[in-house]
SESEPA-611535 format. One record per residue (C-alpha): residue in three letters; x, y, z. Coordinates in pm, 1 decimal, m for minus. Example, Ala and Ser with C-alpha at 12.3 -4.5 7.8 and 13.67 -1.06 7.14 Angstrom:
# SESEPA-611535
REC resn       px       py       pz
REC  ala   1230.0   m450.0    780.0
REC  ser   1367.0   m106.0    714.0
This chain:
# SESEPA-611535
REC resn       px       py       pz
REC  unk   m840.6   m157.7   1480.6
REC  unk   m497.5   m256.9   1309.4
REC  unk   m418.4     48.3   1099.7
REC  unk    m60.1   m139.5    943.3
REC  unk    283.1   m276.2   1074.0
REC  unk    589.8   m114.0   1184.9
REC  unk    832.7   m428.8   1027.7
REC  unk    800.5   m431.6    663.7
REC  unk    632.6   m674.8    480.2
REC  unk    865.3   m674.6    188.5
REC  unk   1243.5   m551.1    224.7
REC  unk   1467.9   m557.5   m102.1
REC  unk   1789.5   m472.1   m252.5
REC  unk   1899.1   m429.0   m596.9
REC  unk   2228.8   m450.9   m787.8
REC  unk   2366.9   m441.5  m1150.6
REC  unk   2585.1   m261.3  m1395.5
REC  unk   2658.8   m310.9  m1743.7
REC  unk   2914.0   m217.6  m1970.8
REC  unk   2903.6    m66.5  m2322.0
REC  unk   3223.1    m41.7  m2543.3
REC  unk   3426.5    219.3  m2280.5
REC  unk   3208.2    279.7  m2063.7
REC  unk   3066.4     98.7  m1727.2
REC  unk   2764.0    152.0  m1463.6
REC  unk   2686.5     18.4  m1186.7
REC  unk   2418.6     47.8   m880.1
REC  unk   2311.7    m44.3   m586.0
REC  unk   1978.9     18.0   m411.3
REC  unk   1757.2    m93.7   m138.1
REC  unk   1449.2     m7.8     57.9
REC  unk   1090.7   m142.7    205.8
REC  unk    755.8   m193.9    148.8
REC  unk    404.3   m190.9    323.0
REC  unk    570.0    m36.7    674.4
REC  unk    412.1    241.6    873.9
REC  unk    530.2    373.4   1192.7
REC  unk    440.6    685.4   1415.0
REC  unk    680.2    946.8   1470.6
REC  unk    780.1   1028.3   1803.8
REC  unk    967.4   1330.3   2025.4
REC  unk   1156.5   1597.5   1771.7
REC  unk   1028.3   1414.9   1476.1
REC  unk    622.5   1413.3   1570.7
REC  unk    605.8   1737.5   1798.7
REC  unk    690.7   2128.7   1692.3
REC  unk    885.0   2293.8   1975.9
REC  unk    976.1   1966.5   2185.1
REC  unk   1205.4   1985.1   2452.0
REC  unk   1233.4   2351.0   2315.9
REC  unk   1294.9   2280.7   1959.2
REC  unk   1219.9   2448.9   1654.8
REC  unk    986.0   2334.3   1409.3
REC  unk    987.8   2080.6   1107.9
REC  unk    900.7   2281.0    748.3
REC  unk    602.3   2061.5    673.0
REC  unk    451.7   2140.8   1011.0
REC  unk    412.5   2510.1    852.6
REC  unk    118.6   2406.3    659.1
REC  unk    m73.9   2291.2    954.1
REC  unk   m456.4   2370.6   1030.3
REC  unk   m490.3   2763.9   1174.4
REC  unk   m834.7   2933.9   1137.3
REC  unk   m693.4   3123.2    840.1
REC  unk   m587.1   2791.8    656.6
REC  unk   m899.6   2612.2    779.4
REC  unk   m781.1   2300.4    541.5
REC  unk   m917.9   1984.4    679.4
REC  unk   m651.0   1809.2    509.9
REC  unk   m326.5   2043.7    656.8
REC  unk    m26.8   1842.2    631.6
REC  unk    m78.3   1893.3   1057.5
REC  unk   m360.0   1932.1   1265.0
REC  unk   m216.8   2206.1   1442.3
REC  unk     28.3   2366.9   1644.5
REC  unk      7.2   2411.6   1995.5
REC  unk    297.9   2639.6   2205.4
REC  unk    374.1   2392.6   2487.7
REC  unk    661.3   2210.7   2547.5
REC  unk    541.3   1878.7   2506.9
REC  unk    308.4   1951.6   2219.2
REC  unk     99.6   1637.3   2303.2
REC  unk   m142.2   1505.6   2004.5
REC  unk   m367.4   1189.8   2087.5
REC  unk   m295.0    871.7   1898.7
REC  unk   m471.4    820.1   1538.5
REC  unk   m427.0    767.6   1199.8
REC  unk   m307.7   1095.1   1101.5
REC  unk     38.0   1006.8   1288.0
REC  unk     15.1    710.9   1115.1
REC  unk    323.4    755.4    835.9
REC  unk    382.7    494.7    533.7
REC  unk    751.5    447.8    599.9
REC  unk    794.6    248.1    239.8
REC  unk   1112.3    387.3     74.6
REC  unk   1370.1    353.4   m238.7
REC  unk   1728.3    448.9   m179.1
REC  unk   1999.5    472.3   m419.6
REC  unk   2265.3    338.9   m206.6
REC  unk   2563.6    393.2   m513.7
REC  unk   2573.4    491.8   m848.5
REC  unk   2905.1    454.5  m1049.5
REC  unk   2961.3    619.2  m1428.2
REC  unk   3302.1    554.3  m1542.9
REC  unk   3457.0    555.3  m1909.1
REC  unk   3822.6    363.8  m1989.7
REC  unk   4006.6    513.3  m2284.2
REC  unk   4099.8    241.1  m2532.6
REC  unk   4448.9     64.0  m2501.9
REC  unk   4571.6    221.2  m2809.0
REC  unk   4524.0    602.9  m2701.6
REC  unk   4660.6    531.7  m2310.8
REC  unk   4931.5    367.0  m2500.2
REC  unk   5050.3    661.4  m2698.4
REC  unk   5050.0    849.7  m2330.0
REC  unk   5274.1    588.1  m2168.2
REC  unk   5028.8    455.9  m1974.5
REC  unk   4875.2    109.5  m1922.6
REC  unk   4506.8    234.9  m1859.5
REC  unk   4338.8    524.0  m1804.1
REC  unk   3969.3    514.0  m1630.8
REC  unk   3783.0    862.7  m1502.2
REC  unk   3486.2    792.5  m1295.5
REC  unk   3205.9    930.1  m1093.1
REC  unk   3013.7    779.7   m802.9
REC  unk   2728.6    891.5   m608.0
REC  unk   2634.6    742.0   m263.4
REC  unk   2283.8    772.1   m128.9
REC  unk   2237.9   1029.0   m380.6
REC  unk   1843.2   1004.5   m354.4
REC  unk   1529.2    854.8   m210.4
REC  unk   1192.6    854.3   m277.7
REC  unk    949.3    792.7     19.9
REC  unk    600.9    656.4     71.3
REC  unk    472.7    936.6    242.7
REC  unk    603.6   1351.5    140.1
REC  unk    575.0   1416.2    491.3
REC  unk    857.4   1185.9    549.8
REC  unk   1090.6   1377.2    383.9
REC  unk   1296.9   1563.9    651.0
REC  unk   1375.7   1207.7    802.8
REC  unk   1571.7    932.7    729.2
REC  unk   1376.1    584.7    661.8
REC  unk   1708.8    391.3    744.5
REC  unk   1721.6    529.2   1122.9
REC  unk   1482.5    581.6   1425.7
REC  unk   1282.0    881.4   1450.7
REC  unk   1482.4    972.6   1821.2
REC  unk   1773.9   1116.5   1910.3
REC  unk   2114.4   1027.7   1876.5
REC  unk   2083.1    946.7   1483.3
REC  unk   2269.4   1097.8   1255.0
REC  unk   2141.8   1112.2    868.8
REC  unk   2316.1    874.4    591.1
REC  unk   2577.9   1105.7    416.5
REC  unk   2590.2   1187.1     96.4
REC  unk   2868.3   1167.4   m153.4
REC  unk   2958.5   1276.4   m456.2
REC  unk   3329.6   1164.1   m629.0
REC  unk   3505.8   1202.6   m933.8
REC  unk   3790.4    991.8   m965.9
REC  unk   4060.8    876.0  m1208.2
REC  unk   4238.8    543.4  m1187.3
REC  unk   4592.4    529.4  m1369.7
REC  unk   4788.2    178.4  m1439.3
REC  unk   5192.4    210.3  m1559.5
């Protein structure tokens, strides 16, 4: 049975900004929808290749936490950690990303004047400052990369800036 489709059926970005008397925004943001995908190596299996373990895999099934919905089914102590293939490693990869967000406020001519300056802009600007996934369980991975090795998480960054024109 076809339980979904690892390409996405919809991929979008958005953009805009707007400005109102000194101030300006702007965004940017992207991300998919109607996408699942199985995890594999680190990202499905506690302890592989003599790893540690993921924080959601702490809520797994134990016979004290005899949950039939755990967040995992549970944990086994072997290297390889093998699970057979079914739905429950099925994940819904969908995703939002703020790629950039951009606050910035100009003072008017007349005050930046009075300094000896032309203009005067302070500004702030987030990249990839959140996301919001499909699936909670997702959260410890990035939707933008593989679930292997070798990846390296989209950075973060936060700036505050200040342009000056003589």
């Amino acid at each position: 049975m076809v339980l979904g489709n690892d390409v996405p059926y919809f991929t979008f970005g958005l953009n805009g900004g707007f400005n109102y008397k000194n101030f300006d925004f702007s965004f940017m943001a992207q991300g998919t929808a109607d996408v699942k995908t199985y995890l594999s190596g680190e990202a499905a299996y506690a302890f592989f290749n003599g790893g540690g373990v993921k924080e959601y895999v702490l809520g797994r099934w134990t016979k004290e936490n005899p949950n039939p919905n755990a967040v995992y089914p549970r944990l086994l102590e072997s290297a390889n950690n093998g699970h057979n293939t079914n739905s429950f490693w099925l994940f819904d990869a969908s995703y939002f990303r703020i790629k950039s967000l951009t606050l910035g406020y100009t003072l008017d001519r007349e005050v930046s004047s009075k300094i000896g300056i032309q203009q005067f802009r302070i500004y702030f600007t987030a990249t990839n400052p959140f996301t919001i996934r499909g699936d909670k369980r997702m959260k410890d991975f990035d939707p933008e990369m593989a679930s292997t090795r070798a990846t390296y998480p989209q950075t973060k960054v936060f700036s505050l800036g200040v342009n000056v024109k003589f």
